[in-house]
GURO-829791 format. One record per residue (C-alpha): x, y, z; residue in one letter. Coordinates in steps of 0.001 Angstrom, whole numbers, always signed. Example, Ala and Ser with C-alpha at 12.3 -4.5 7.8 and 13.67 -1.06 7.14 Angstrom:
REM GURO-829791
+---------+---------+---------+------+
|       u |       v |       w | resn |
+---------+---------+---------+------+
|  +12300 |   -4500 |   +7800 |    A |
|  +13670 |   -1060 |   +7140 |    S |
+---------+---------+---------+------+
REM end
This chain:
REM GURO-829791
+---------+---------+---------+------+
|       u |       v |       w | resn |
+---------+---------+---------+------+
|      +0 |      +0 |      +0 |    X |
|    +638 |   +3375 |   -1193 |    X |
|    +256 |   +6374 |   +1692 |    X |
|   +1087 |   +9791 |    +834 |    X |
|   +1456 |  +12385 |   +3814 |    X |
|    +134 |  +15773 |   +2790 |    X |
|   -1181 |  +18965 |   +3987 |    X |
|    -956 |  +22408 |   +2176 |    X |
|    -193 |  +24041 |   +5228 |    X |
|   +3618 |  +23848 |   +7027 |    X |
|   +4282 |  +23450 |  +10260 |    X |
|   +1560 |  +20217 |  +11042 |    X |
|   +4140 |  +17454 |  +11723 |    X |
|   +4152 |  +16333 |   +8224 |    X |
|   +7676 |  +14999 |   +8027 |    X |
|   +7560 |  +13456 |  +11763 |    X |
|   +4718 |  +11765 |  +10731 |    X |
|   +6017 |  +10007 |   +7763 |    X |
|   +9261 |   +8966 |  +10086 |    X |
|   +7399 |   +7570 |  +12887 |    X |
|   +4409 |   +6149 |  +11005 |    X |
|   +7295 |   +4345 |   +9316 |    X |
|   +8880 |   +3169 |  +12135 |    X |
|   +5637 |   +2076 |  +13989 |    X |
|   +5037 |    -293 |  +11081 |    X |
|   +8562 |   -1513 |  +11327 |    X |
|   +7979 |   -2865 |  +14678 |    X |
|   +5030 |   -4584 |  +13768 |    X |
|   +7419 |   -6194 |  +11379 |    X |
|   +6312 |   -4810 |   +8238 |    X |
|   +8761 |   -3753 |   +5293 |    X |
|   +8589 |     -66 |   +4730 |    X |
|  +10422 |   +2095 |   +1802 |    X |
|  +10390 |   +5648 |   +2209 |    X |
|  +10119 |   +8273 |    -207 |    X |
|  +10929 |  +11736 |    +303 |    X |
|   +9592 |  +14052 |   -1631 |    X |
|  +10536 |  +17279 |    -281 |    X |
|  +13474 |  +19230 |   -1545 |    X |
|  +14250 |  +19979 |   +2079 |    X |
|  +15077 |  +16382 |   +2707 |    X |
|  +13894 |  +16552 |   +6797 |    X |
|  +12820 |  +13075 |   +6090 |    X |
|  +16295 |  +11523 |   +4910 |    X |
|  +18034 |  +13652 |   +7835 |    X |
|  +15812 |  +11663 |  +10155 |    X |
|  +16753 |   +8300 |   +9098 |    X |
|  +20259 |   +9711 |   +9135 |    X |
|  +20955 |   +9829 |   +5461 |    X |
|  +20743 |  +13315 |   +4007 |    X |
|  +23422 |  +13754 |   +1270 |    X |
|  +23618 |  +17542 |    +243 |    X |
|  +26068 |  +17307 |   -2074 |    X |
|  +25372 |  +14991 |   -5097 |    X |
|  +22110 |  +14545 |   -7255 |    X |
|  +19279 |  +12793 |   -4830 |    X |
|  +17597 |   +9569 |   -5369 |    X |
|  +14378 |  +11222 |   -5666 |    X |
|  +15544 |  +13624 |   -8432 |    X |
|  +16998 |  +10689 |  -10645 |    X |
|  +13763 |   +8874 |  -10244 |    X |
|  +11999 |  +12067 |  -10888 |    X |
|  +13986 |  +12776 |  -14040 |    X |
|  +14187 |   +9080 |  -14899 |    X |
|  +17923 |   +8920 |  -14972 |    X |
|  +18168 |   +5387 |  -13364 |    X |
|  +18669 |   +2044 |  -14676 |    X |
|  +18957 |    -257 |  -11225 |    X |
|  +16427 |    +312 |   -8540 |    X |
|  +19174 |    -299 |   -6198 |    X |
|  +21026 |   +3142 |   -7229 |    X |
|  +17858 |   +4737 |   -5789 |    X |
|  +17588 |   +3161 |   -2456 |    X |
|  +19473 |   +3494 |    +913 |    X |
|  +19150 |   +1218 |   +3435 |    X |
|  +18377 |   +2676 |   +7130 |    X |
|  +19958 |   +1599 |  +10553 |    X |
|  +16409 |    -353 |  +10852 |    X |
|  +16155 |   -3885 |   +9118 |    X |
|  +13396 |   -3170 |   +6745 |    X |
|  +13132 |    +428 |   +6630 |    X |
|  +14621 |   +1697 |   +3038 |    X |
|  +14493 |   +5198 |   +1666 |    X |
|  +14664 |   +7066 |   -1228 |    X |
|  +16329 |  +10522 |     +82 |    X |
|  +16115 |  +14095 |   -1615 |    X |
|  +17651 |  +17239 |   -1561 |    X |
|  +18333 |  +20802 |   -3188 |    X |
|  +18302 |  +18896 |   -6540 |    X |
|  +14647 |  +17965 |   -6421 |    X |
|  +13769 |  +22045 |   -7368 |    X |
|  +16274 |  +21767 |  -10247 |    X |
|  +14743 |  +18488 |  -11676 |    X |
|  +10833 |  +19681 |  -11316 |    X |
|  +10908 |  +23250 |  -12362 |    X |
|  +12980 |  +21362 |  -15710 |    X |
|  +10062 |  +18856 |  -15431 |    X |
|   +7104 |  +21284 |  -15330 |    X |
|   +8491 |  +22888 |  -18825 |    X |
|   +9253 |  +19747 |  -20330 |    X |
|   +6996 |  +18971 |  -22987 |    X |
|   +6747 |  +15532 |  -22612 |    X |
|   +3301 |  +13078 |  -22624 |    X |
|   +4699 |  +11022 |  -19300 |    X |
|   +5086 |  +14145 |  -17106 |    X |
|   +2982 |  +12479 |  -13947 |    X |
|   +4111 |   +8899 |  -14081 |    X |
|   +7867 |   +9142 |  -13479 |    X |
|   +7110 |   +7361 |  -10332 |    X |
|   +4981 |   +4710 |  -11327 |    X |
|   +8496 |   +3344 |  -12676 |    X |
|   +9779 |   +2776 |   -9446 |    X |
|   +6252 |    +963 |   -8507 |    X |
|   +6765 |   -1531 |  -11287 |    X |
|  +10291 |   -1908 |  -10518 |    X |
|   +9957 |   -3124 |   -6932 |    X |
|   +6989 |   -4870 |   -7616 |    X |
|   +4470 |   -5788 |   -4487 |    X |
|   +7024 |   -8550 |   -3322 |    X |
|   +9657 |   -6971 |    -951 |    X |
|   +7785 |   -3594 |    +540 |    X |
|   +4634 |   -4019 |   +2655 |    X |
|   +4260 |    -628 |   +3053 |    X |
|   +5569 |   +2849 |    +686 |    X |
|   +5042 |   +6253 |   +2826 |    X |
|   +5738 |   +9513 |    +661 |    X |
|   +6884 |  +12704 |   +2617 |    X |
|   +5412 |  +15317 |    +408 |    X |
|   +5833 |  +19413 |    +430 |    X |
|   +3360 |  +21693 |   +1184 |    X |
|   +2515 |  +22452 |   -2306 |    X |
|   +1099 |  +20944 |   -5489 |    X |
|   +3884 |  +20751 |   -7783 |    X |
|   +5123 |  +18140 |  -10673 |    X |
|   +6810 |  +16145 |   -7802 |    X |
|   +3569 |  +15373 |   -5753 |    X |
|   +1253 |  +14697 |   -8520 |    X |
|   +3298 |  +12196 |   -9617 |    X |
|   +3607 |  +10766 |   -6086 |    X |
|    -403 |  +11089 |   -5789 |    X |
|    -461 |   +9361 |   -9203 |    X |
|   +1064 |   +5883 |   -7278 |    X |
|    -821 |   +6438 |   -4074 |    X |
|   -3474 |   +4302 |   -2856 |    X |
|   -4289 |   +6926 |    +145 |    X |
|   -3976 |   +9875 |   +1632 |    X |
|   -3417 |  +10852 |   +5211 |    X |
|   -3840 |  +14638 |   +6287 |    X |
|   -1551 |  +15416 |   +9461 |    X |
|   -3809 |  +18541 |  +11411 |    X |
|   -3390 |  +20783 |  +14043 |    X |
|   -6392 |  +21944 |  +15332 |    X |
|   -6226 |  +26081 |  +14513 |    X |
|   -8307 |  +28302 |  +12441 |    X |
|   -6918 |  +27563 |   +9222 |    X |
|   -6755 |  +23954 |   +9554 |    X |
|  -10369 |  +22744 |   +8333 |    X |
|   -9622 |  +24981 |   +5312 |    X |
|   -6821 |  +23403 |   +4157 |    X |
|   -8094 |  +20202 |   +4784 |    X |
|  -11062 |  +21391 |   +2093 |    X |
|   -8505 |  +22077 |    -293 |    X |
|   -6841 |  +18991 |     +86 |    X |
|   -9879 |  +16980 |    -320 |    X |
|  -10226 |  +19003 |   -3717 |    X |
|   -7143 |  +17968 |   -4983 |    X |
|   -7273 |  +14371 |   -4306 |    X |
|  -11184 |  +14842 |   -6750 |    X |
|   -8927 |  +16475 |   -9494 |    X |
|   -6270 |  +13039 |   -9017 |    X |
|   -8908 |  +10358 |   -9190 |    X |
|   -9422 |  +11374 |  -13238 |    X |
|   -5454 |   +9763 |  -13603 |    X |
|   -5656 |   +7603 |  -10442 |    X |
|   -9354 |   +6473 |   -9515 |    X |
|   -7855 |   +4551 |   -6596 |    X |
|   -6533 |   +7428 |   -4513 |    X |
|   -8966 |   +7879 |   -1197 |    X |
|   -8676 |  +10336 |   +1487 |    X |
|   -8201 |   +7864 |   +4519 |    X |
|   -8828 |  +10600 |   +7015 |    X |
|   -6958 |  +13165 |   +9231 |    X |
|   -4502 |  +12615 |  +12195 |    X |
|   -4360 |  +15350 |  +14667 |    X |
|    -952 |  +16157 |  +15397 |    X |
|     -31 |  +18342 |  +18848 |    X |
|   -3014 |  +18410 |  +20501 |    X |
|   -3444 |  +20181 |  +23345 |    X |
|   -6209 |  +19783 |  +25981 |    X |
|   -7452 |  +23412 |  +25740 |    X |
|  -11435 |  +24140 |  +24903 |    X |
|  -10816 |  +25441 |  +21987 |    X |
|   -9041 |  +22404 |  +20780 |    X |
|  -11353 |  +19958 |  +22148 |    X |
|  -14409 |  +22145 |  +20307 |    X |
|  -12395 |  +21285 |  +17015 |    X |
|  -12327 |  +17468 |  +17440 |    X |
|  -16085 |  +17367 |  +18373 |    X |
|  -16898 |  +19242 |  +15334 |    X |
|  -14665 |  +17405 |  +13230 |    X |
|  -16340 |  +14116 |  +14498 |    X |
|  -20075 |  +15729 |  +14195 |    X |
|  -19222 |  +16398 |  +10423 |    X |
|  -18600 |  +13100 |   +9688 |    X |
|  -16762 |  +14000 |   +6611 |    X |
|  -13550 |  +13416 |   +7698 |    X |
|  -12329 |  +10481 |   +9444 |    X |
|   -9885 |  +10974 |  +11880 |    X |
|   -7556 |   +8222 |  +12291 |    X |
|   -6081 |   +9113 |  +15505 |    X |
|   -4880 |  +12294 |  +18098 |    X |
|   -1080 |  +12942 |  +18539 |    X |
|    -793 |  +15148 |  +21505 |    X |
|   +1761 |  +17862 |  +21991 |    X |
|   +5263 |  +16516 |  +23655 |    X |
|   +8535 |  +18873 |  +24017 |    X |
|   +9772 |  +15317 |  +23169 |    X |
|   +8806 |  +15538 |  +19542 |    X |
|  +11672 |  +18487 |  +18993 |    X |
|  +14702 |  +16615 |  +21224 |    X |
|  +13965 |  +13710 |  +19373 |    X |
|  +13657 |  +15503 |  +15846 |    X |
|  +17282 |  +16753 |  +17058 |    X |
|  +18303 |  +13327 |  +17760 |    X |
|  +17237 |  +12110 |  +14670 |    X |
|  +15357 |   +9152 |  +17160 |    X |
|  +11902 |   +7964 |  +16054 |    X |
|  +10021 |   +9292 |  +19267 |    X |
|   +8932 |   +6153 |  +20542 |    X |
|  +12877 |   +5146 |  +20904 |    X |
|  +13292 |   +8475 |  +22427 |    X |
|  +10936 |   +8437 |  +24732 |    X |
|   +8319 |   +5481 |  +24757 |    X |
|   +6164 |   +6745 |  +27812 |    X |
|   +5231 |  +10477 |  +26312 |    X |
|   +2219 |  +11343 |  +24756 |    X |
|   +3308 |  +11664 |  +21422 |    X |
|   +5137 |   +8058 |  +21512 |    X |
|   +1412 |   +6836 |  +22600 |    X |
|    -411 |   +8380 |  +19834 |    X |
|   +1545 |   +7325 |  +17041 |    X |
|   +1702 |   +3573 |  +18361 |    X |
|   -1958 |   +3788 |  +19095 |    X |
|   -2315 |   +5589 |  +15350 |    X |
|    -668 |   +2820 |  +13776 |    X |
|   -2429 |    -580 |  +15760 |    X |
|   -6091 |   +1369 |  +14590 |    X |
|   -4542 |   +1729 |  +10923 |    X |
|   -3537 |   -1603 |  +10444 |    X |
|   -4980 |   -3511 |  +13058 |    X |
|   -2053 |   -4944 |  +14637 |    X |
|    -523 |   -4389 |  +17886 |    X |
|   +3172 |   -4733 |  +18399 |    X |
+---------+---------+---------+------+
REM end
């Protein structure tokens, strides 16, 4: 299965999502390959493998200058987690991409799909931008579904909308793509916060597939580069993912 991460808005745990979500299913001894799709690469400096200096993974698959899958994937310090790591270079490749004339524009990734086949990988998790550019269509073009990290603030229903939109405009080159539903990332106890998840729920629109809650342990471990549950098992934000992951799969670890 196919997951893409993605939110239009920064800042709503988008990254640490993708890097513990992956982990999570590692422990429940699932094969996981990463991709990340963000030029900033926070997702490869998690795992510990962020190369600034030479042309990224992602940017050869996104160009399609690759012949072996192996030249695209690094292996993590976790058994059977694998990533695909990016860089500066992605912004190079996709602006060159977007005025490229060419008929295959949005299925430079489906290459990769066919290349590792369903055998090895239980699991592919794509860490995308906050934005809708050549690189993430062709990421939503290989994904089964979408999850929508949220924190509960004014804007955040709105984006969510917006999302939701763009996954409609997807389905005409990938009728498989589904919204799964929303996880709420740093929640806080406050009123105002609770008020969002009650009307969230009472919509019935969007399903939410589990509550994070806010930890100063997310940022030492981000620091760390330390999935938080390693970090810090007992902390709210270790719970929420583990609990995230047993309701999304249905299996405990």
């Amino acid at each position: 299965k196919t997951i893409s991460i993605l939110n239009l808005k920064g800042g709503v745990a988008k990254t640490f999502t993708a890097a513990n979500m992956a982990y999570e299913l590692y422990r429940r001894g699932y094969k996981v390959l990463l991709l990340d799709n963000d030029k900033q690469g926070n997702l490869s400096k998690a795992y510990g493998r962020y190369d600034a200096e030479s042309v990224a993974p992602i940017t050869r698959l996104l160009s399609g200058e690759w012949t072996r899958v192996t030249e695209l994937i690094n292996h993590t310090d976790y058994e059977g987690v694998d990533i695909i790591t990016a860089n500066m270079s992605l912004f190079g490749a996709t602006w060159n991409l977007t005025k490229a004339e060419e008929e295959n524009q949005i299925e430079r990734y489906k290459r990769l799909v066919q290349a590792v086949g369903g055998n090895y990988y239980d699991y592919c998790i794509i860490d995308n931008p906050p934005d809708i550019g050549i690189n993430v269509i062709n990421a939503l073009e290989i994904t089964d579904e979408v999850i929508v990290p949220v924190k509960l603030d004014n804007y955040a229903l709105e984006g969510l909308d917006i999302v939701a939109e763009q996954i409609e405009d997807v389905k005409e080159y990938n009728p498989a793509i589904k919204l799964a539903g929303v996880l709420i990332t740093s929640y806080q106890n406050t009123d105002g916060e609770s008020a969002g998840v009650e009307w969230l729920q009472e919509q019935g629109v969007y399903n939410i597939l589990g509550i994070v809650r806010y930890s100063k342990k997310v940022a030492e471990s981000s620091f760390l580069q330390k999935p938080i549950y390693e970090y810090s098992p007992c902390c709210g934000a270790a719970q929420g993912y583990k609990k995230f992951v047993t309701a999304y799969t249905g299996k405990a670890r």
